[in-house]
C-alpha positions as a Python dict, from the first residue, in 0.01 Angstrom:
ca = {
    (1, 'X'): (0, 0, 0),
    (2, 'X'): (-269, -111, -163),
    (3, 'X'): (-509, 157, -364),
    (4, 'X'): (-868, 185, -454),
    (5, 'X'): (-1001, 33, -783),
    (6, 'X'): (-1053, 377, -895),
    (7, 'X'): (-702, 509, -835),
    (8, 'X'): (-515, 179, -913),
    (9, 'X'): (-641, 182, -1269),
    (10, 'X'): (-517, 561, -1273),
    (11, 'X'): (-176, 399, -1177),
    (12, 'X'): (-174, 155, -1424),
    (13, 'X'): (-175, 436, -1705),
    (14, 'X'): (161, 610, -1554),
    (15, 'X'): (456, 423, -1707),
    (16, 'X'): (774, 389, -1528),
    (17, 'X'): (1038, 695, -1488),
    (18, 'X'): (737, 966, -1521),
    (19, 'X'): (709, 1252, -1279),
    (20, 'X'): (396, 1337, -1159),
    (21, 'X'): (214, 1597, -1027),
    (22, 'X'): (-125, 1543, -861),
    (23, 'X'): (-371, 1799, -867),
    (24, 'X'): (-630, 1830, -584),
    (25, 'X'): (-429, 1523, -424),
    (26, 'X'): (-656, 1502, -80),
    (27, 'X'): (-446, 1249, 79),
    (28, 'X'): (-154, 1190, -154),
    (29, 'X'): (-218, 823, -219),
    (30, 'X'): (-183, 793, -520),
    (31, 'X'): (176, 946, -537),
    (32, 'X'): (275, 775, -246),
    (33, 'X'): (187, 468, -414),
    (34, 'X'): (377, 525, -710),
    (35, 'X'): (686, 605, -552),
    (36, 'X'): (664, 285, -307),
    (37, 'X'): (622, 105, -641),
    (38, 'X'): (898, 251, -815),
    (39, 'X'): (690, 382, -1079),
    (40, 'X'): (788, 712, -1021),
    (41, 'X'): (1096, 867, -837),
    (42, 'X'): (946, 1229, -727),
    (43, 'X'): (648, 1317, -726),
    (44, 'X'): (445, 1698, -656),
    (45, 'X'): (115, 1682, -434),
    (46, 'X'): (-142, 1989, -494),
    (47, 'X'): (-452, 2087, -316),
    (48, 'X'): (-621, 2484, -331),
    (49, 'X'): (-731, 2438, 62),
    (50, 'X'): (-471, 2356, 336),
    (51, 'X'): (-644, 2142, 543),
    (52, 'X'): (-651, 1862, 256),
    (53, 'X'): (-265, 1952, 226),
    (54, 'X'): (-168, 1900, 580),
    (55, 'X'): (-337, 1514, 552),
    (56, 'X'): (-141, 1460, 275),
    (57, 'X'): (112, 1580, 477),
    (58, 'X'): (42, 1329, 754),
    (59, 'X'): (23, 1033, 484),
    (60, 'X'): (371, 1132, 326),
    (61, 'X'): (540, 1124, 657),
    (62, 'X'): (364, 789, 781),
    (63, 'X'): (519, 635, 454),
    (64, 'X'): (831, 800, 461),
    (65, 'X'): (802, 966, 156),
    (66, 'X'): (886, 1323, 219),
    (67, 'X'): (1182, 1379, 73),
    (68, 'X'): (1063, 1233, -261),
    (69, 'X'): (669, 1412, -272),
    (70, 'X'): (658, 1758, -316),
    (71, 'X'): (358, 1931, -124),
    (72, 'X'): (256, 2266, -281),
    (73, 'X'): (-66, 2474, -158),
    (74, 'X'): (-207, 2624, -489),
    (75, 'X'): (-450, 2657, -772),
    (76, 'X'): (-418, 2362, -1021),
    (77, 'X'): (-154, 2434, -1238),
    (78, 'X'): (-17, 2754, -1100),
    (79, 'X'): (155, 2569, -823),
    (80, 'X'): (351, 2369, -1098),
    (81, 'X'): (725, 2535, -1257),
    (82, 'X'): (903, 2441, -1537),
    (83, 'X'): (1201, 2336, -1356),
    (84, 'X'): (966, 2050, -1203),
    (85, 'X'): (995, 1805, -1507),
    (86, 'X'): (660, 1656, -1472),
    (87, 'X'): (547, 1483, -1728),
    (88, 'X'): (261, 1379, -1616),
    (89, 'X'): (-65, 1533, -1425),
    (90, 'X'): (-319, 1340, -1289),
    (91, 'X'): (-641, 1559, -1204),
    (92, 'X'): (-906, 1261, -1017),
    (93, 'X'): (-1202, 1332, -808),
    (94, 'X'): (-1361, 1658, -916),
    (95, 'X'): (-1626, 1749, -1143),
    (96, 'X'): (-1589, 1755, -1516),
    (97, 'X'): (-1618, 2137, -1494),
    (98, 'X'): (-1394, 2172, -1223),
    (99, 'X'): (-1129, 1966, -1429),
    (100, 'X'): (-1200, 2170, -1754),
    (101, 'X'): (-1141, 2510, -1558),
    (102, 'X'): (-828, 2411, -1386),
    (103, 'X'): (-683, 2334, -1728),
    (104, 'X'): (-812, 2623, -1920),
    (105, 'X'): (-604, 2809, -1603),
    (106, 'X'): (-314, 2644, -1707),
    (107, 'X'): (-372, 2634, -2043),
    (108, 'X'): (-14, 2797, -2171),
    (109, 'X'): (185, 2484, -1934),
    (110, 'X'): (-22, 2206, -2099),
    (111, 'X'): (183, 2129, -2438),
    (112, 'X'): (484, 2078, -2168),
    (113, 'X'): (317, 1722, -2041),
    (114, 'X'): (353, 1394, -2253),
    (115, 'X'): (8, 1263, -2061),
    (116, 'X'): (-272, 1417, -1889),
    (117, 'X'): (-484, 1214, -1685),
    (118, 'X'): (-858, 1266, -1596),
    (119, 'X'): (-1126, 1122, -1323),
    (120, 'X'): (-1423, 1351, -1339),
    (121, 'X'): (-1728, 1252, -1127),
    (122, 'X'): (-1947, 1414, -1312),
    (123, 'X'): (-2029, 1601, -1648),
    (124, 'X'): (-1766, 1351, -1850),
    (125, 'X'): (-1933, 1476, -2153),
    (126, 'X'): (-1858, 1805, -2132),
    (127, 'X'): (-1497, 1741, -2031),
    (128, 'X'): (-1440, 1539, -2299),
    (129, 'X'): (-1540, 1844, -2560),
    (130, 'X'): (-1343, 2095, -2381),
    (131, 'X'): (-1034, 1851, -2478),
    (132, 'X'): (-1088, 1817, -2833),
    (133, 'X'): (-1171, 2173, -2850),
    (134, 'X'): (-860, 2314, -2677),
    (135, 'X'): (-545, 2113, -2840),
    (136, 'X'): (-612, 1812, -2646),
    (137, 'X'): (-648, 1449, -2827),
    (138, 'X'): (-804, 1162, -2637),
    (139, 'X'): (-561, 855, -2613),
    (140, 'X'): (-720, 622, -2399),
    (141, 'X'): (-1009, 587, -2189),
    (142, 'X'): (-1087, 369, -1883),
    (143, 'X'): (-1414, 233, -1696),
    (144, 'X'): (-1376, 134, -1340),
    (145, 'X'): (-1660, -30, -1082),
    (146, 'X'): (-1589, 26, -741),
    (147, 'X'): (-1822, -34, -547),
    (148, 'X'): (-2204, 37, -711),
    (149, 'X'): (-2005, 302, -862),
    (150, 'X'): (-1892, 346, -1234),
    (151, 'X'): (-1574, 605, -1263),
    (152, 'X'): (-1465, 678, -1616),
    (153, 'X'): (-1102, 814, -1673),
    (154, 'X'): (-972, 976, -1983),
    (155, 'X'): (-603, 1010, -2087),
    (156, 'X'): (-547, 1281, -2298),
    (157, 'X'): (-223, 1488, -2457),
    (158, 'X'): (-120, 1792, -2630),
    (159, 'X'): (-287, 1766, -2968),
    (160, 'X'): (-583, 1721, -3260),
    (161, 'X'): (-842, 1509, -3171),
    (162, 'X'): (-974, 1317, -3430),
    (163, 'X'): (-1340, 1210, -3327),
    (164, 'X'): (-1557, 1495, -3468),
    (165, 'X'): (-1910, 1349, -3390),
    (166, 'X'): (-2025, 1589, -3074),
    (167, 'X'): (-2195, 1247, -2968),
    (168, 'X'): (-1988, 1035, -3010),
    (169, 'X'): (-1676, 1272, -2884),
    (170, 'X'): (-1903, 1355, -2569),
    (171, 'X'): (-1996, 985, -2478),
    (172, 'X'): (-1609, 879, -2501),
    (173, 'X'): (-1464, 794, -2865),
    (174, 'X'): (-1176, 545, -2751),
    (175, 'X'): (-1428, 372, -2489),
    (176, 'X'): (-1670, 314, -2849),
    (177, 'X'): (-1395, 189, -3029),
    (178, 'X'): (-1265, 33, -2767),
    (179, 'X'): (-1602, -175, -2629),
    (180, 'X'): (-1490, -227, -2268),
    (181, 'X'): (-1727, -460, -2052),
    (182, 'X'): (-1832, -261, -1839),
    (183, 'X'): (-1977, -12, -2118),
    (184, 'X'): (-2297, -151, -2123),
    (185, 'X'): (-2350, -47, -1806),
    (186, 'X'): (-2220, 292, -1826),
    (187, 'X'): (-2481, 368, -2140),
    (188, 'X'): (-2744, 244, -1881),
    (189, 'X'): (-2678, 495, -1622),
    (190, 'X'): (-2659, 777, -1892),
    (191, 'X'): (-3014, 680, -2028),
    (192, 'X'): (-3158, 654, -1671),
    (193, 'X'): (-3005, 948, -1616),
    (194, 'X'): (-3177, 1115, -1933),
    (195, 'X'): (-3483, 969, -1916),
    (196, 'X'): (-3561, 1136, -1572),
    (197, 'X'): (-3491, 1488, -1774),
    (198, 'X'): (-3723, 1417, -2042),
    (199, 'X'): (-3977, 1299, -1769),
    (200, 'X'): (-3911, 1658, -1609),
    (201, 'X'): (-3929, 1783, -1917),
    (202, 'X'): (-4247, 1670, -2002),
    (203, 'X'): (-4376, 1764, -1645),
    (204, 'X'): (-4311, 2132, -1720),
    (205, 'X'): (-4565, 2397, -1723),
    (206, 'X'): (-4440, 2722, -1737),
    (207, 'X'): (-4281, 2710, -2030),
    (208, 'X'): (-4281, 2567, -2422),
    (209, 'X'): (-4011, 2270, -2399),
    (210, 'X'): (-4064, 2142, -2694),
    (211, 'X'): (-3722, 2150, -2873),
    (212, 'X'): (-3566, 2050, -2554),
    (213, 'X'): (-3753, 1751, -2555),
    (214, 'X'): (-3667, 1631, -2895),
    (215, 'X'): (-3298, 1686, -2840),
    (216, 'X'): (-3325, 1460, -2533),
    (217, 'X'): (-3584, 1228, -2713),
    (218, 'X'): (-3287, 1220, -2986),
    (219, 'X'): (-2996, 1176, -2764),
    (220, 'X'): (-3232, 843, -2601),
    (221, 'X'): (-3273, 738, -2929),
    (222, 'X'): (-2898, 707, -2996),
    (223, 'X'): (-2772, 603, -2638),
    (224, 'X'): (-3015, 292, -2707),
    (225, 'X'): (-2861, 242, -3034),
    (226, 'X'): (-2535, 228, -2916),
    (227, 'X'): (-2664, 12, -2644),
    (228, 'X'): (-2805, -306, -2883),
    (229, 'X'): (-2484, -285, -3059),
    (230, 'X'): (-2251, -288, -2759),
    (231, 'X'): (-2506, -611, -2650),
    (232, 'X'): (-2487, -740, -2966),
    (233, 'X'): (-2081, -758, -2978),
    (234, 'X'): (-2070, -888, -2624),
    (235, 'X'): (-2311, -1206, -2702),
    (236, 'X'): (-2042, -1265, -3035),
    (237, 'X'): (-1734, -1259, -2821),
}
């Protein structure tokens, strides 16, 4: 079976023996996947709606797998027990807000998983503050092209984040230490992406914008800084 670039990299962060549980699975590939690998042995497949559910359904049975995949209708965490042993929840393909409210929902199971794995499509910024602000550290972060499309994953667990810097935290502290290739281009997207607000911005009539445009002016100003020195290290390696 062979997976997306987006969801293979996701893979590649679940070592071997860990039990999963995939929240807002869709179609249950990655699971599936795992357990034809041998990566993980069970596995527990979670969507809110049932008509998501009964394709992952489908997918288990076309593989085989349904003896080893648990399928659970539910909200996030609430579908998950103790007794399930995971050690591992993988939350990919939802917005950053979306991800943050599913775990503040859980919030009292979280301290029970070794890793916590995160794909938002949006709003990684604010998803990445919610972590270091609720007993979540950031352990690893990920940048994937697939397609014309850049998907950043974050791998958190249960506790203190060190970054402090709401910038820096909010942009993605082990991607900035880290320096990963394809940052460059990620930085680009989030100053296109804020230079059409401070063109709105600066469009507006009805009312005095003036501090919001100087916190977006200031947030350019350090997105291009960042920029020139991620440029800078790639042309010395």
């Amino acid at each position: 079976m062979k997976l997306t670039p987006r969801l293979q990299a996701i893979a590649e962060l679940i070592p071997p023996g860990s039990v999963i549980a995939d929240i807002g699975t869709d179609h249950a590939y990655l699971p599936i996947y795992l357990l034809l690998e041998q990566i993980s042995q069970r596995a527990i497949a979670v969507d809110i709606n049932q008509a998501p559910l009964e394709q992952a359904r489908q997918t288990v049975a076309a593989f085989n797998c349904h003896q080893k995949i648990a399928l659970r209708l539910g909200n996030g965490l609430d579908a998950l027990r103790e007794d399930d042993g995971v050690d591992t929840i993988v939350i990919a393909g939802l917005g950053g807000r979306t991800i943050a409210g599913i775990l503040k929902g859980g919030q009292d199971k979280l301290k029970q998983f070794k890793r916590i794995i995160l794909q938002p499509m949006n709003e990684s910024g604010y998803l990445r503050l919610f972590l270091a602000q609720n007993g979540l550290a950031i352990v690893q972060e990920e940048l994937v092209l697939e397609g014309k499309r850049l998907y950043e994953i974050i791998m958190a667990r249960p506790g203190q984040e060190v970054e402090q810097d709401p910038f820096r935290l909010a942009l993605g502290p082990r991607l900035l230490e880290k320096q990963p290739p394809l940052l460059p281009l990620l930085l680009k997207e989030k100053i296109r992406k804020l230079q059409l607000v401070h063109q709105s911005l600066r469009r507006a009539k009805k009312e005095d914008v003036s501090e919001k445009l100087r916190t977006v002016q200031q947030q350019l100003n350090c997105l291009q800084e960042v920029l020139v020195g991620a440029a800078q290290r790639s042309d010395t390696d």
